[in-house]
C-alpha positions as CSV (number, residue, x, y, z in Angstrom):
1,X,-30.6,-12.6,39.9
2,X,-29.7,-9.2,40.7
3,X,-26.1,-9.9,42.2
4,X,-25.8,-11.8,38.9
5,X,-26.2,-9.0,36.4
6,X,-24.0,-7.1,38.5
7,X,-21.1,-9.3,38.2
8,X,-21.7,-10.3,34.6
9,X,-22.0,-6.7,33.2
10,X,-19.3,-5.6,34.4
11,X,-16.9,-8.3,32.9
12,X,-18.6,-8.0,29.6
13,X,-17.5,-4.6,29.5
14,X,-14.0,-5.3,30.6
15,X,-14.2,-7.7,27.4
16,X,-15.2,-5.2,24.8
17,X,-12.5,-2.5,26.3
18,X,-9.9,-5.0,26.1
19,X,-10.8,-6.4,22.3
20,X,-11.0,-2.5,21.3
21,X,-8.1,-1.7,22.8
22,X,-6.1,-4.6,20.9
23,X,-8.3,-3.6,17.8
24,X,-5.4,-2.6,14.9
25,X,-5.6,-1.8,11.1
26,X,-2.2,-0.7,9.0
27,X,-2.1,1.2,6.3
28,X,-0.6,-0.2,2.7
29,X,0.4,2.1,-0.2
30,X,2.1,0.3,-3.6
31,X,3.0,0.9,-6.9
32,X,1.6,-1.6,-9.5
33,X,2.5,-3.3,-12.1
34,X,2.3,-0.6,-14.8
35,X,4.7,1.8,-12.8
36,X,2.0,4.6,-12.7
37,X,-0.7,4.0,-10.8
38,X,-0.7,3.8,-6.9
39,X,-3.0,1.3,-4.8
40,X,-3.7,1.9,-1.4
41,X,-5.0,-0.8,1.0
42,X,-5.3,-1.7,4.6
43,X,-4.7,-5.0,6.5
44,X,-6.7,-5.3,9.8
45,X,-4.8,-7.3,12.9
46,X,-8.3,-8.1,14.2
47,X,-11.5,-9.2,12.5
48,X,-14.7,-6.8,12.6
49,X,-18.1,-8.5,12.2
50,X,-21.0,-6.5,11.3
51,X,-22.4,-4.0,13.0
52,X,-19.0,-3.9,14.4
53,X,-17.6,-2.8,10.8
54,X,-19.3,0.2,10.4
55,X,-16.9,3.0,9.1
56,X,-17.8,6.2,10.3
57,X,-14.9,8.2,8.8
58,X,-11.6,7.7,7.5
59,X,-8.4,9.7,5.6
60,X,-5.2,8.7,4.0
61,X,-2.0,11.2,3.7
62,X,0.8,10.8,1.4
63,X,3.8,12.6,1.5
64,X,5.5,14.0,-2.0
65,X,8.4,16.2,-3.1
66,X,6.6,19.5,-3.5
67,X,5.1,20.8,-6.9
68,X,5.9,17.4,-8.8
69,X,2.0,15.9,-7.7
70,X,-1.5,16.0,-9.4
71,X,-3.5,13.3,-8.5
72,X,-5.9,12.3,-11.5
73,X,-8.3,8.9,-12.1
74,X,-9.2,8.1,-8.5
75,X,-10.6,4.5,-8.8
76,X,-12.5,3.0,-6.0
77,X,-11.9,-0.6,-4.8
78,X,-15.1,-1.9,-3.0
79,X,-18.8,-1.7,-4.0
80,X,-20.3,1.7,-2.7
81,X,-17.7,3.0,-1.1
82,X,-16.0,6.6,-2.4
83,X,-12.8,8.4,-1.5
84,X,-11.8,11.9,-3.0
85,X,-8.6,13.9,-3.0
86,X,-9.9,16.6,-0.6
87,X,-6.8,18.7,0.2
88,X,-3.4,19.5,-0.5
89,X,-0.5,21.2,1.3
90,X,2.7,22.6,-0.4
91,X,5.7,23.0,1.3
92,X,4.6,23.3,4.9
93,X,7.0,25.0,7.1
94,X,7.9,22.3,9.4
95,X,8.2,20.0,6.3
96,X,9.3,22.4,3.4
97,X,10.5,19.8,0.6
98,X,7.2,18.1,0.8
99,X,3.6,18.9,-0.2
100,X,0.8,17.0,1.6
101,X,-2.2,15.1,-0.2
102,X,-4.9,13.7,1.8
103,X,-7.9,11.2,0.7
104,X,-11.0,11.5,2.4
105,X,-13.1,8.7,3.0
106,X,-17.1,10.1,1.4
107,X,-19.4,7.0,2.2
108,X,-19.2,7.8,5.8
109,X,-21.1,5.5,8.0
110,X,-20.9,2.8,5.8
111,X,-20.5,-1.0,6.6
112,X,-19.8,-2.1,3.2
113,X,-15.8,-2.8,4.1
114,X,-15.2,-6.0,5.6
115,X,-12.3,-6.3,7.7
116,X,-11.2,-10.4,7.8
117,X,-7.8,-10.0,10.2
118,X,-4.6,-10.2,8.0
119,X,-6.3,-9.8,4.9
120,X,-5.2,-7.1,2.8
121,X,-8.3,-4.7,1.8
122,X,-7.8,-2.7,-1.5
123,X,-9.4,0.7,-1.1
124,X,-8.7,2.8,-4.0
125,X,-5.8,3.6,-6.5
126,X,-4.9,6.7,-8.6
127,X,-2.5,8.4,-10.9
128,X,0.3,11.0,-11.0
129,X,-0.4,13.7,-13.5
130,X,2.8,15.5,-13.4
131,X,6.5,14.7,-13.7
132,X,8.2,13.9,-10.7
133,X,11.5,12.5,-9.3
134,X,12.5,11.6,-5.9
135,X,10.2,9.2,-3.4
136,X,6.0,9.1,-2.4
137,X,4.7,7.9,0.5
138,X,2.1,7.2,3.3
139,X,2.7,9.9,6.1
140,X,3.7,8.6,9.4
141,X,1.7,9.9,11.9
142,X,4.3,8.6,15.2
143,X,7.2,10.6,13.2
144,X,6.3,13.0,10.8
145,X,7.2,17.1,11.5
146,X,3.6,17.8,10.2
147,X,1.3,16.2,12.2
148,X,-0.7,18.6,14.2
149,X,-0.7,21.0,15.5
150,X,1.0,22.7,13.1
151,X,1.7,26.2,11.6
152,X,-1.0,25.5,8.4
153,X,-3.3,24.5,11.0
154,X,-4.4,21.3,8.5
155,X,-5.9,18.3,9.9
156,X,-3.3,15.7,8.2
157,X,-2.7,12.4,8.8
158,X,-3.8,8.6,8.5
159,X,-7.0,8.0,10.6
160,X,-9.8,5.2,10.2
161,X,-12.8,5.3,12.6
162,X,-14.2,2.1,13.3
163,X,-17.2,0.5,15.9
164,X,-15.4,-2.6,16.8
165,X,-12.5,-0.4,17.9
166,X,-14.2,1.9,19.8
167,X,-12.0,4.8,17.9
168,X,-9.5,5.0,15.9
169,X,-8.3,2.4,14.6
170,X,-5.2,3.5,12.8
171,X,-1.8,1.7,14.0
172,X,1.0,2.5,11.2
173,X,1.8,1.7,7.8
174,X,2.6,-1.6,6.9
175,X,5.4,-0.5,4.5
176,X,7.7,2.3,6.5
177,X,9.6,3.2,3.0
178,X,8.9,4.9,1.0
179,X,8.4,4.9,-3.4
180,X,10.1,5.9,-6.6
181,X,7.7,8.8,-7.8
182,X,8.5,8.9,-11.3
183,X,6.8,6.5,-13.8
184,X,9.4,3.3,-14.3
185,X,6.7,1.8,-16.5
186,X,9.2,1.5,-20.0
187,X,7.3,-1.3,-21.5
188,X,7.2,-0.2,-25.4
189,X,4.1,-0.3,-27.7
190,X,4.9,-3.6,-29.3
191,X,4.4,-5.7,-25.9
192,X,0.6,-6.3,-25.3
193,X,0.6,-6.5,-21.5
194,X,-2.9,-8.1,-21.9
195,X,-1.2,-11.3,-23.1
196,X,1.7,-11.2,-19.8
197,X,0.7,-12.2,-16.4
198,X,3.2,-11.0,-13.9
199,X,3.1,-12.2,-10.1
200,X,5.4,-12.5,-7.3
201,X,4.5,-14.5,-4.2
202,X,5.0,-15.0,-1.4
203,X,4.7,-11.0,-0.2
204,X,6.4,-10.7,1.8
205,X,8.9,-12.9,2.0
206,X,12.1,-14.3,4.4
207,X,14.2,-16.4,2.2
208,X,12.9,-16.8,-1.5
209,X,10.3,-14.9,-3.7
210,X,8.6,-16.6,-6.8
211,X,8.1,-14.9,-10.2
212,X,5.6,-16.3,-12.4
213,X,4.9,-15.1,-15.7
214,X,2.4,-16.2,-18.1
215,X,3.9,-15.4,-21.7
216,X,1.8,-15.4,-24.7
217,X,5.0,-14.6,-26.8
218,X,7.3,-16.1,-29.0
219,X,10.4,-17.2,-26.7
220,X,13.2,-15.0,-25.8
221,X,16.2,-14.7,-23.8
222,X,15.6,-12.0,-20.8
223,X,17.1,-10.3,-18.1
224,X,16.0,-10.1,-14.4
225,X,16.8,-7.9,-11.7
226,X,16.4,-6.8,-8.1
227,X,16.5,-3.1,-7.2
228,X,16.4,-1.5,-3.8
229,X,14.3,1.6,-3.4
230,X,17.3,4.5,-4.0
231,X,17.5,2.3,-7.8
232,X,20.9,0.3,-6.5
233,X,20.6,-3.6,-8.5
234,X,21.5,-6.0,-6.3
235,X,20.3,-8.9,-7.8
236,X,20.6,-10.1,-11.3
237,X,19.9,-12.9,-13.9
238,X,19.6,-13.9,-17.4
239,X,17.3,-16.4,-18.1
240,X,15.1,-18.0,-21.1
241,X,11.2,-16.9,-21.4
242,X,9.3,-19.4,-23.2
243,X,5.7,-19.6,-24.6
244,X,3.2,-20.4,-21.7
245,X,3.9,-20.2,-18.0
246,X,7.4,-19.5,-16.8
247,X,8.2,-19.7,-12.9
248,X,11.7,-18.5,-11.4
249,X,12.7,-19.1,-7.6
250,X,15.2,-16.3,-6.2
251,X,17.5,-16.8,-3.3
252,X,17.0,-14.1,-1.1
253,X,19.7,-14.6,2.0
254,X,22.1,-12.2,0.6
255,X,19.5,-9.1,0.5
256,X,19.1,-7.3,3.8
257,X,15.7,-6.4,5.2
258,X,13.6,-4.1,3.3
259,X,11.6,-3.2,0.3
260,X,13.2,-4.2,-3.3
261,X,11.2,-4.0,-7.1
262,X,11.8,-6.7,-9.4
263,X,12.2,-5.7,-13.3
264,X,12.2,-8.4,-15.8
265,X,13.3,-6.8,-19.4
266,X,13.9,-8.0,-22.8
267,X,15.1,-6.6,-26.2
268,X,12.5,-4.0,-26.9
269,X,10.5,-4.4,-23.5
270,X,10.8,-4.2,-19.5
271,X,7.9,-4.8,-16.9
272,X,8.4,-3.9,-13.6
273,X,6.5,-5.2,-10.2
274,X,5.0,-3.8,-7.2
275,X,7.2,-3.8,-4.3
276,X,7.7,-6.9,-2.3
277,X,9.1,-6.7,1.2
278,X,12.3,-9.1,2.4
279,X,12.0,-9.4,6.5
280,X,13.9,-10.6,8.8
281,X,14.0,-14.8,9.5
């Protein structure tokens, strides 16, 4: 029996270090549909049951032109757990057009996020107070002239610590570009967007995306377009809007890899998406 627990140990724990070491979440940042607020999310490439769950800390970083950000109305995602903005820095000498914002993860310790493996996992959103032009988005830790160590001597950076991974967990960001930082929401007082339901699917996407639109309005003739992240259109469309659910199917062979925002606009009104992603066939 003895010989036995000595062979069998030893493999289990060969087991666990492999599964940790395969153990991968990404990091998500969007802009939704009302062109002002920012969701941030992460997609596990594994599953973590509990106790393997538990969160002991975690911190997002985003990246944006320097003295154009104030984030206001942080809104947590999942039950009882908190994030805060917990530091800032501006214009950092190895990155001097940029300020740093980091997100710290509060409910540390917590098992209350459940990571199901290619399932995206909202964590919190917030808002912009200031004016701002140029692009936002998640710091990359593999390329980014900030990381540490650096002159500020800040700990910045993407980082989520996680049982079942035995460490960090952190393997990227999902999206690598980044996103328009001023506020493209130009929908006009007179369009209720509590009577529009605006989707795109599938996200992301290889040859086609779908736009579905619920419309409580009178019909209309629209326009709708593709744009690329520097604001280029490179797709566009007229088409009819009627009362009730409308569904479009766009062709998308012609685009080359990357992330686009759709913008479907009318006489008095626009609404814009969050970004969807083309990839590679």
């Amino acid at each position: 029996m003895k010989s036995y627990k000595n062979i069998i140990l030893p493999i289990l724990a060969f087991l666990l270090i492999c599964g940790s070491a395969q153990a991968q979440v990404k990091f998500k940042m969007q802009l939704l549909n009302d062109g002002q607020t920012y969701q941030v999310s992460l997609v596990p490439e594994t599953t973590y049951r509990p106790p393997m769950n538990m969160t002991s800390t975690a911190q997002v970083t985003i990246k944006v032109p320097t003295g154009s950000f104030e984030i206001v109305n942080i809104k947590n995602l999942q039950p009882n757990v908190e994030w805060e903005a917990n530091s800032q820095t501006a214009a950092p000498a190895e990155s001097s057009e940029f300020d740093y914002l980091s997100f710290g993860l509060l409910s540390n310790g917590t098992e209350f996020l459940r990571y199901e493996e290619g399932l995206e996992l909202p964590l919190f959103t917030f808002e912009n107070a200031l004016d701002c032009s140029g692009e936002v988005g998640l710091m990359d830790n593999f390329t980014d002239p900030f990381m540490p160590p650096n002159t500020a001597q800040k700990n910045v950076g993407n980082q989520i610590t996680i049982a079942g991974a035995d460490g960090d967990a952190y393997n990227g960001n999902l999206i690598k570009t980044s996103i328009p930082c001023g506020n493209f929401s130009t929908s006009v007082e007179e369009l209720d967007r509590s009577l529009v339901n605006f989707n795109l699917y599938p996200n992301p996407t290889t040859e086609f995306i779908q736009v579905s639109l619920n419309w409580n309005r009178p019909q209309e003739a629209a326009t709708l377009s593709i744009f690329d992240l520097q604001g280029k259109e490179v797709f566009k469309k007229a088409v009819d809007i009627n009362n009730g659910n409308n569904l479009q199917t766009i062709e998308l062979n012609h685009l080359s890899p990357g992330n686009y925002l759709l913008e479907v606009s009318g006489t008095d009104w626009t609404l814009n998406s969050e970004q969807f992603m083309k990839l590679d066939k």
